[in-house]
Structures are given as structure tokens and as C-alpha cells.
C-alpha positions in Angstrom: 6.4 -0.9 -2.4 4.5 1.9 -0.8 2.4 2.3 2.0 -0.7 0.2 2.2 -2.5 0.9 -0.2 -5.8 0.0 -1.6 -3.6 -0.4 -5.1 -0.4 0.3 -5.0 1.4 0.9 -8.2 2.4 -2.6 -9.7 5.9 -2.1 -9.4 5.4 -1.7 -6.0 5.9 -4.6 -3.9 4.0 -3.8 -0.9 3.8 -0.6 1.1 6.2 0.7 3.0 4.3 1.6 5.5 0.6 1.7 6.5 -1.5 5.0 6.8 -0.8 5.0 10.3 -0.6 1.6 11.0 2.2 -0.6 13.7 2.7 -3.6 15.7 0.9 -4.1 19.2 2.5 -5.8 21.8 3.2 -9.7 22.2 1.7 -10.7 19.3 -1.9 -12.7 19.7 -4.6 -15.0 18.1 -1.7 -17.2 16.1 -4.8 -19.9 15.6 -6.0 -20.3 12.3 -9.5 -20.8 10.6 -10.8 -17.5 10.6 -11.7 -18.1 6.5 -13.4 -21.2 7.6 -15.8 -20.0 10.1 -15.9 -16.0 9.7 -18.2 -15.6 6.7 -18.0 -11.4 6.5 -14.5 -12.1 6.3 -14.0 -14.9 3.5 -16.6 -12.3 1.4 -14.3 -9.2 2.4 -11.1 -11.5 1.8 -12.0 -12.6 -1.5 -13.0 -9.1 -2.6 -9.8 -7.5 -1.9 -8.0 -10.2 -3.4 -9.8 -9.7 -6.7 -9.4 -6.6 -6.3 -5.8 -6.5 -5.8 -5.5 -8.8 -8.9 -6.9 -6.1 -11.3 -5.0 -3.4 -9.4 -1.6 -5.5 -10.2 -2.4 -6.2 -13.9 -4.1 -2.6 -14.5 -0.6 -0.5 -12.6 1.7 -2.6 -14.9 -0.9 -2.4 -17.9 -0.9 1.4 -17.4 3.2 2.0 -18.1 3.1 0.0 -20.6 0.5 1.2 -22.6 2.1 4.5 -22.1 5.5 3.5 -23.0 4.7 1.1 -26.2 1.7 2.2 -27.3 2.2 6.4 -26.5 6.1 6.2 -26.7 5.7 8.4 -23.5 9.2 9.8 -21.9 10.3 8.9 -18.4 9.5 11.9 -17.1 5.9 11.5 -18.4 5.7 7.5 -16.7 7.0 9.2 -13.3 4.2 12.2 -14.1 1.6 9.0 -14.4 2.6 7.2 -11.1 2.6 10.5 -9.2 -1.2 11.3 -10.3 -2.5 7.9 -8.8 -1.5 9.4 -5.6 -1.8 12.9 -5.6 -5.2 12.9 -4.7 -3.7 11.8 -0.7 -2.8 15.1 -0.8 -5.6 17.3 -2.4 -8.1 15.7 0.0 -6.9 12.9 2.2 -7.8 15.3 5.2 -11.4 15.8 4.8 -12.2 12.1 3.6 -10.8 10.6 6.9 -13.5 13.3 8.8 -16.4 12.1 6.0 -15.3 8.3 7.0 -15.3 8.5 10.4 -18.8 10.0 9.9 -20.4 7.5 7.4 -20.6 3.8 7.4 -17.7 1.9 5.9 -19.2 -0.2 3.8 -21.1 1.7 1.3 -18.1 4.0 0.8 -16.1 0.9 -0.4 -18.9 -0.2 -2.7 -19.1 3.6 -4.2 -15.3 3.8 -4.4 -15.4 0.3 -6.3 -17.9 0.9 -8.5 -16.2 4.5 -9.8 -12.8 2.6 -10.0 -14.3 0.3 -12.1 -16.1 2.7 -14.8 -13.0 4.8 -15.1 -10.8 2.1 -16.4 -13.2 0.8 -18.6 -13.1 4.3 -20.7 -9.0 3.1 -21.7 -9.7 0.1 -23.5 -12.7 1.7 -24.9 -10.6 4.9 -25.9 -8.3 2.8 -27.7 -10.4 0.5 -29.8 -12.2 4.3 -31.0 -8.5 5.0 -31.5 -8.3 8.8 -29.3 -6.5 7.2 -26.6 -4.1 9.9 -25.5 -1.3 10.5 -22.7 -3.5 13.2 -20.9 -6.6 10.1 -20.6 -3.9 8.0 -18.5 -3.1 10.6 -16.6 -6.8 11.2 -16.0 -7.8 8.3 -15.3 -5.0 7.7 -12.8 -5.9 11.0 -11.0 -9.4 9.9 -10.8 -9.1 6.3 -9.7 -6.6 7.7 -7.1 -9.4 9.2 -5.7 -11.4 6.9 -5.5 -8.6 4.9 -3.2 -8.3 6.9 -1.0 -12.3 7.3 -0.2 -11.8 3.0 -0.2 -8.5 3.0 1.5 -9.4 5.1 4.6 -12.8 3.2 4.6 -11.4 -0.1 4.6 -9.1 0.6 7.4 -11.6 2.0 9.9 -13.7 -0.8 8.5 -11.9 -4.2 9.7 -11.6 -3.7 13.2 -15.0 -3.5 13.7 -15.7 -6.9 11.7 -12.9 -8.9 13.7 -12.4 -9.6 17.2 -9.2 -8.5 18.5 -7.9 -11.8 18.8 -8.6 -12.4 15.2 -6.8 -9.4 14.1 -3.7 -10.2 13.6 -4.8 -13.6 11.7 -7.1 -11.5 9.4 -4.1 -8.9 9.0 -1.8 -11.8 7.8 -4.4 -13.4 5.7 -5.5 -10.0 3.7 -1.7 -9.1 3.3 -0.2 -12.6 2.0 -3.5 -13.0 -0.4 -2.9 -9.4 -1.4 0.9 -10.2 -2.2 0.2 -13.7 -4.0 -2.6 -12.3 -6.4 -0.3 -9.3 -7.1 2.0 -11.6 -8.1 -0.2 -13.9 -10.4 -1.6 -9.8 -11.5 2.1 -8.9 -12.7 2.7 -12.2 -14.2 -0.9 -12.2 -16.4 -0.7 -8.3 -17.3 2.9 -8.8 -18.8 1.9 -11.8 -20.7 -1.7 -10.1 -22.5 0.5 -7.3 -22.9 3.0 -9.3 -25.1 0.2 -11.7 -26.2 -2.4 -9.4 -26.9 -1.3 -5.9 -26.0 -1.0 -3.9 -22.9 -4.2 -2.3 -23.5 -6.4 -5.9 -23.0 -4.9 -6.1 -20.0 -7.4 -3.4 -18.8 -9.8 -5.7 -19.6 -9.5 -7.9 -16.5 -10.3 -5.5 -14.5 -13.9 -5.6 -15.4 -14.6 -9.2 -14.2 -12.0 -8.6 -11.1 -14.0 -5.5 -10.0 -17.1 -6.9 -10.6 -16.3 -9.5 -8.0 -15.0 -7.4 -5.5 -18.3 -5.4 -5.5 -20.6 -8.4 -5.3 -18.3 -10.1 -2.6 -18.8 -6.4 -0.7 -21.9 -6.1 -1.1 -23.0 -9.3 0.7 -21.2 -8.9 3.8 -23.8 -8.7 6.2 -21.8 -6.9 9.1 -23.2 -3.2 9.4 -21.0 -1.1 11.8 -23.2 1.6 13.5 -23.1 5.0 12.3 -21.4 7.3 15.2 -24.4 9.1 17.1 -22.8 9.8 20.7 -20.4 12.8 19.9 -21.6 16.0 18.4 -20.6 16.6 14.7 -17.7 19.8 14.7 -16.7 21.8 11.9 -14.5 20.1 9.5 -11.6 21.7 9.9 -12.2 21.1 14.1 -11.9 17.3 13.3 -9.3 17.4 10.5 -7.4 19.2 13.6 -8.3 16.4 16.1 -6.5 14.1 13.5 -3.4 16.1 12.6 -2.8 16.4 16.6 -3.4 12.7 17.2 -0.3 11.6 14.4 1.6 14.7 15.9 1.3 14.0 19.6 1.6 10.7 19.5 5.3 9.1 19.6 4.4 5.9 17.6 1.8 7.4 15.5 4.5 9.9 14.7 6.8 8.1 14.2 5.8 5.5 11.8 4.2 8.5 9.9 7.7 9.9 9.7 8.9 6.3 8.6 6.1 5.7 5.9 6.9 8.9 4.2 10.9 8.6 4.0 10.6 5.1 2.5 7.8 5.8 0.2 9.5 8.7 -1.4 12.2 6.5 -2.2 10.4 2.6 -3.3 8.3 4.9 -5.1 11.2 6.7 -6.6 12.8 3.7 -7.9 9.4 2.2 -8.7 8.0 4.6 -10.5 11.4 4.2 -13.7 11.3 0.0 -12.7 9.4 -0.6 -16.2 11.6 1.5 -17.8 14.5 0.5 -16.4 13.7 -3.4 -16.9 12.2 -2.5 -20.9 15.3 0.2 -22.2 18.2 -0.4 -19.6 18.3 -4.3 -19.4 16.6 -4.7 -22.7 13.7 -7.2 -21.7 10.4 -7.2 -23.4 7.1 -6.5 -21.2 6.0 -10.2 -20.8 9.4 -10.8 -19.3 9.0 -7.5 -17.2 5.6 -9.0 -15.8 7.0 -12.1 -14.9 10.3 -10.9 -13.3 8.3 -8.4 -11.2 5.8 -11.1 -10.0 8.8 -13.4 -9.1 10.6 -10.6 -6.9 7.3 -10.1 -5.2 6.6 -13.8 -3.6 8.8 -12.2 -1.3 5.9 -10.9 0.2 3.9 -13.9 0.5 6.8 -15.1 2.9 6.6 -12.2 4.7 3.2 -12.2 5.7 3.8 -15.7 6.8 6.3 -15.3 8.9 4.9 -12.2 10.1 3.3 -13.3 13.2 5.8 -15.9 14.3 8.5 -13.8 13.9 7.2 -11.1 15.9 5.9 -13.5 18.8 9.1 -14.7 18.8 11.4 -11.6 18.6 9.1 -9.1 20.0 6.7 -6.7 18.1 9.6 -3.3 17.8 12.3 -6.2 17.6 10.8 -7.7 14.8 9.9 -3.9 12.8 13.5 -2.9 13.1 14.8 -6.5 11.3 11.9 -6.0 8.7 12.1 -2.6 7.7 15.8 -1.9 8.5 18.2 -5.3 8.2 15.8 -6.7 4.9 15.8 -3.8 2.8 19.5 -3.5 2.7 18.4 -6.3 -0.2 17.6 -3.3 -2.7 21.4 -2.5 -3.4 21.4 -5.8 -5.8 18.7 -4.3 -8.1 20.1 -1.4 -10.1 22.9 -4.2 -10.5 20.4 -5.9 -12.9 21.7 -7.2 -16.3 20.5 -9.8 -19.1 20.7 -13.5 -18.4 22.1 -14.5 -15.0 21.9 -10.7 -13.8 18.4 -11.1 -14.2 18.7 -12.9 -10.4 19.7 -10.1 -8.9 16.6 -8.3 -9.1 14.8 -11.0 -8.1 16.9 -11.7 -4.9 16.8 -7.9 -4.0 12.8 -8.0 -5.0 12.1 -10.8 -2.7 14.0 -9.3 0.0 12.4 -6.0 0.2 8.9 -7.2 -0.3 9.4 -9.3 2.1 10.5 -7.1 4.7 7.4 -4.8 3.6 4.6 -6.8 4.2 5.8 -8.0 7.4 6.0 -4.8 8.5 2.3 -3.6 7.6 1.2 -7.0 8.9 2.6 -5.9 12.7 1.7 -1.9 11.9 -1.8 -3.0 10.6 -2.3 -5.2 13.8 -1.2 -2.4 16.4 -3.2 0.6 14.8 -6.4 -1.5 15.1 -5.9 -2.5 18.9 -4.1 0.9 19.9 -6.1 3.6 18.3 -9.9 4.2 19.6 -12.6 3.4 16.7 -14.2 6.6 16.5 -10.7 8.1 15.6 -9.3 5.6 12.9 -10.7 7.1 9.8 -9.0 10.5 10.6 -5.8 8.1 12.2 -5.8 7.0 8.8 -6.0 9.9 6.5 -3.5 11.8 8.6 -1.1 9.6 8.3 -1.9 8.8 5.1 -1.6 12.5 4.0 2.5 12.5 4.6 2.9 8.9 3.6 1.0 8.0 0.6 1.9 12.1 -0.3 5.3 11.4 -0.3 4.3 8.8 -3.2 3.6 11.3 -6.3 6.6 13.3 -4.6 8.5 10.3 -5.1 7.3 9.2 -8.6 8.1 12.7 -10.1 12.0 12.4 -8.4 12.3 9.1 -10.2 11.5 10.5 -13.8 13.7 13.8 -12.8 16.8 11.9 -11.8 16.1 9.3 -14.8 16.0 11.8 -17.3 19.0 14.0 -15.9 21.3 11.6 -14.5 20.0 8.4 -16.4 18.3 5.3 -15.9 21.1 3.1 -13.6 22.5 6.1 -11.5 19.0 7.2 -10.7 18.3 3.7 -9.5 21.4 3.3 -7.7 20.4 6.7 -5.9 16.9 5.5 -4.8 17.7 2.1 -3.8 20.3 3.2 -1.5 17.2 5.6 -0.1 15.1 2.5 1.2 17.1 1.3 4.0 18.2 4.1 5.0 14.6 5.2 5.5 14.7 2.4 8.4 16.9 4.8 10.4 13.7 6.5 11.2 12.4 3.7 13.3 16.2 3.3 14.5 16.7 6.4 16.0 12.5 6.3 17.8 12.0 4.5 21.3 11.5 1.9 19.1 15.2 0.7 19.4 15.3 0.0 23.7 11.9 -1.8 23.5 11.3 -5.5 22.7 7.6 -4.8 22.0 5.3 -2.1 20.9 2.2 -0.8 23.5 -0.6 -3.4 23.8 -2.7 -1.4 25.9 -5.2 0.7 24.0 -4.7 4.4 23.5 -6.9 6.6 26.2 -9.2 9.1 25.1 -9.7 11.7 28.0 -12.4 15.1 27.0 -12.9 14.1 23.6 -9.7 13.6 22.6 -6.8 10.8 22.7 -4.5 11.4 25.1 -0.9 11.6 24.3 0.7 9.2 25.7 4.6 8.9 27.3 7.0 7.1 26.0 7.2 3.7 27.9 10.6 3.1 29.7 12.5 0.8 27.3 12.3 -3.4 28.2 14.1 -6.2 27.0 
């Protein structure tokens, strides 16, 4: 579970929080349909849920093939989760200025296309028989890169193919189809890993790629490219950015939120294989499967998402999903063979449950709250802290399992993740019933920060 990604590490059960992104106000547009009579969006809808697919089988297929095939250590499979995001930090700054700059669509198809050639070279590697440790890590650096040119895209990308009142529809729909083909992902990759090896599971991201790109490429929407504000120096717009997150006390604040939880899903995430494999003593189709099953929970969450928040109120509904479900995590380093196996799964369920909800309200609010022209650097900003705090994160996991050991190190991380929610506890967050609904002013150029709202409900 990390912040929304564009693939999060299979482990992961959904992001802890998106680059950036919240809950609006009373939540809107519960009608359904929009895959029935929005064509852009079934095309863009069943893209990323290819695509999320590949990403599930090819972030499991990677550990594995590192830990049965490379006999890597657990530092080394916490060195390998942290490279897929390192590149947030390296140059998640200037990507959100080159987004907000370029149309969205092309930059999705590039970043695709790259991901797609990259993984290729594993499968390839091996069957030459020179597939080393330092390819992986390669390849993960590389492909990180990638997401994070698709990621920031993709974000600034939706609003401007949905009407507001389809937002929070579409928000639901990309998150629950994003959870259930993660699921069926982590399920297949652990069964051709057992079947046929880890390394054909690499494979199936050729055909799921392949389909995300087509489905891309025939969306007809075109968003403008920005003409009617003067380009600035790069750093002058990385700076607009940066102050935006800063000044803002819901920007800020979910920033501050995304990064303590991902440091510690990721932290836990990044030893799970290990953990499940030389700790509870489980082969890697059973891994695949048990780590699909504890992730439906996120198929419930992005149903319930909307209701839930109409119901409770948008902040309401935040604190329950990413503060009261969580607590679920303290049943997983409990894990054991036979019956103990359910713990996981309960404490799975309930964390990527709470998850998803959560960047289903964040996802909803960011697109109504932040002007356009700003989301792309809205998005890397944020993104910066949170999805930096992943590699951050993925290293602590393989320090404390190596030093301390595989349980105790889990114990330690899990314990992290709702305590993260104490972030969003201790923000105006906790006197409100709902977040803003009225869109963010931009005054001389720049979004005006706004004061916090006297608490209702």
C-alpha cells in the first residue's frame, strides 16, 4: 500500500495516499453508467486496468526472481523496491513543470511504451542466461521513471476528460478495477512463478502493456496545450509548486499524511515476500494467492467509498478510513502456517480497504479543488515527499529485517501504519464533517492560500 501510484509494488495494497490528492465536500455524481456512455473513459479504464494487471504480476515476479532465482538477501529485495521509486525523488520536481506544459496524453503513451521495452530485457536476460541482481535493480530504476512521467500525466490528465459530476464515479471505477486486476495480477504471477518460474511471469506484461497503449492511443479527447500564461524558468514554476503543497493546509497536510504512511506500508511491504516465503514457510504460488486474497479488501473499499463518505461526511469518512481501518495491520506479523494464515488475510483486507477509500475521496477533492493549470506540479510536489518516502521506506524494511529479524521488523512497521493516521487526526481535519467543495482561488498567478474553514458538524 503506497500512495497512488501508476504501479505500486505488488505487495502493496493500494496507496496510502495520493500525490496530493483528498476528498471534496458532500460527495456528488453517485449515478452510474459512466463506462456505458463515456467512450474516452471505458478506453482509458480498460488501459489502466491492463496495466495494473502487469504491474501486479511483474512487482511480485520481480522479488521473486530475485529471491529464488538470485538467492538475493533482504537487504538487497528492500534495495530493489526502493529503486522503483527513487526516481520521485531525483526528478519528480521538474516532470510535474514538463506536464503541466505538454499534453497529457502522449506523455502516457511514451511512458508506456518505455515501461514496456525495459521489462522485456529480464525474460530475455535470462533465457541468454546473464540475468544478474544489478539488471533488476536497473530495470526497476528505469521503469520507476517512467511512472512517474505516467503518474503525474495521468493525474492532470482525468479531470480534464470527466465532468465534475462524473468524477467521483470515474475515481471509484479506476480504483476498484485497479484493486480487482491487482488481485487476479498477484494470484496469476504466484502461480507461473510456481508453475513455470518467476521469470515467465514477465512475460504477461508484454500482451498487458500492449493493451494499455492501444486502449491510450485511441482516446480521442485532446486537452489543449497551456498558451495563456508565459512559460518561467524552471525552477520559478517548481517554486510555484512547492509553495502551493506548503501553503496550503489540506494540500499540506495530506502530503504530510502520504509520506508518514508510506514509509511505513512500504516498510513492511517491501520484507512481505520474504517474510510470507522464509518466516511462515509458504511457497511463491501460495504467496501470490494469499496476497491477492488480502487485497479484495480494496475492491470493497472503492465501493463503499462514495456512500460512505455521502453518508458520514467527506473528513468524517478520511479519519475512519485511514485511521480506525488500519489498526487491522497489527494481525499480520501474527502470521503463521495453516489457520494463521487468516490473520494476514483479515489484517490485508482491512488495510486495503481503508486505502483505497481514502484515495478514492483524496483523488475526487484534488481534481475539483486544485486549478488545472496547476495539477501537474500539485502532483509532483506532493508526490516528491510521498512516493519519496517509499524507497526511504523499502531500504528501513531490509535494515530492520536483517538486524532485528524478519517478525520484529514487521511488528515494528505495522504498528507505524495507523499511527500515520494521527497526521490527519491532529489537522482541521478532526472539527469538520466535510472537506472544502469550493474550488481553490488563483489570485496574480498564483493559488491563493486559503484559511482554514471554521470547523462544522
Amino acid at each position: 500500500m503506497t500512495a497512488d501510484a501508476d504501479a505500486a509494488p505488488a505487495t502493496a495494497i493500494a496507496p496510502a495516499a495520493d500525490s496530493g490528492s483528498a476528498g471534496s465536500g458532500p460527495v456528488q455524481g453517485l449515478t452510474s453508467g459512466l463506462l456505458r456512455r463515456h467512450r474516452d473513459f471505458r478506453l482509458l479504464w480498460t488501459g489502466e486496468t491492463a496495466n495494473k494487471f502487469g504491474s501486479a504480476v511483474t512487482g511480485l515476479a520481480m522479488p521473486l526472481i530475485a529471491v529464488t532465482t538470485l538467492d538475493a538477501s533482504t537487504f538487497e529485495i528492500g534495495l530493489l523496491g526502493a529503486a522503483g521509486w527513487l526516481p520521485w525523488l531525483l526528478i519528480g520536481l521538474p516532470v510535474g513543470v514538463w506536464v503541466d506544459r505538454m499534453r497529457c496524453r502522449p506523455v502516457m503513451l511514451a511512458a508506456s511504451a518505455a515501461s514496456l521495452v525495459l521489462f522485456a530485457t529480464i525474460p530475455l536476460a535470462a533465457l541468454a542466461g546473464v540475468l544478474t541482481m544489478a539488471q533488476l535493480l536497473i530495470v526497476a530504476l528505469a521503469t520507476g521513471a517512467a511512472g512517474v512521467f505516467f503518474q503525474t500525466a495521468y493525474t492532470a490528465y482525468l479531470p480534464g476528460l470527466l465532468a465534475p459530476a462524473d468524477q467521483a464515479e470515474g475515481n471509484a471505477k479506476l480504483h476498484g478495477s485497479a484493486s480487482a486486476a491487482g488481485i487476479v495480477g498477484l494470484g496469476s504471477g504466484g502461480l507461473i512463478g510456481q508453475l513455470a518460474g518467476p521469470v515467465n511471469g514477465l512475460l504477461a506484461n508484454t500482451v498487458t502493456f500492449l493493451l494499455s497503449l492501444w486502449c491510450t492511443a485511441r482516446i480521442r479527447h485532446r486537452e489543449p496545450v497551456a498558451t495563456g500564461r508565459p512559460r518561467r524558468a524552471l525552477r520559478q514554476e517548481v517554486g510555484e509548486g512547492l509553495r502551493l503543497v506548503a501553503g496550503n493546509v489540506w494540500f499540506r497536510t495530506f502530503t504530510l499524511f502520504g509520506a508518514t504512511s508510506n514509509l511505513m506500508l512500504t516498510g513492511y511491504q517491501s520484507i512481505l515476500v520474504v517474510f510470507l516465503i522464509r518466516e511462515v514457510g509458504l511457497d511463491s504460488g501460495v504467496v501470490g494467492v494469499l496476497i491477492a486474497l488480502a487485497s479484495t479488501g480494496g475492491i470493497v473499499g472503492a465501493a463503499v467509498a462514495r456512500r460512505v463518505a455521502a453518508r458520514m461526511g467527506t473528513a468524517r469518512a478520511m479519519l475512519f478510513f485511514e485511521l480506525v481501518l488500519p489498526l487491522t495491520t497489527l494481525l499480520i506479523p501474527l502470521t503463521g502456517a495453516g489457520a494463521g494464515l487468516a490473520l494476514y488475510v483479515l489484517g490485508g483486507c482491512g488495510v486495503s480497504a481503508g486505502v483505497v477509500a481514502g484515495n478514492v475521496i483524496k483523488s475526487t477533492f484534488q481534481q475539483r479543488y486544485c486549478p488545472p493549470e496547476l495539477l501537474g506540479r500539485l502532483s509532483a510536489s506532493s508526490a516528491v515527499l510521498n512516493f519519496g518516502a517509499i524507497p526511504v521506506g523499502a531500504l528501513l524494511g531490509g535494515l530492520l529485517g536483517t538486524e532485528l529479524g524478519l517478525r520484529p521488523a514487521m511488528w515494528l512497521l505495522t504498528a507505524g501504519v495507523p499511527l500515520a493516521g494521527l497526521v490527519l487526526w491532529f489537522s482541521p481535519m478532526r472539527g469538520r464533517r466535510d472537506l472544502p467543495s469550493e474550488p481553490l482561488v488563483r489570485e496574480g498567478g498564483t493559488a491563493r492560500t486559503e484559511p482554514v474553514p471554521a470547523p462544522t458538524g
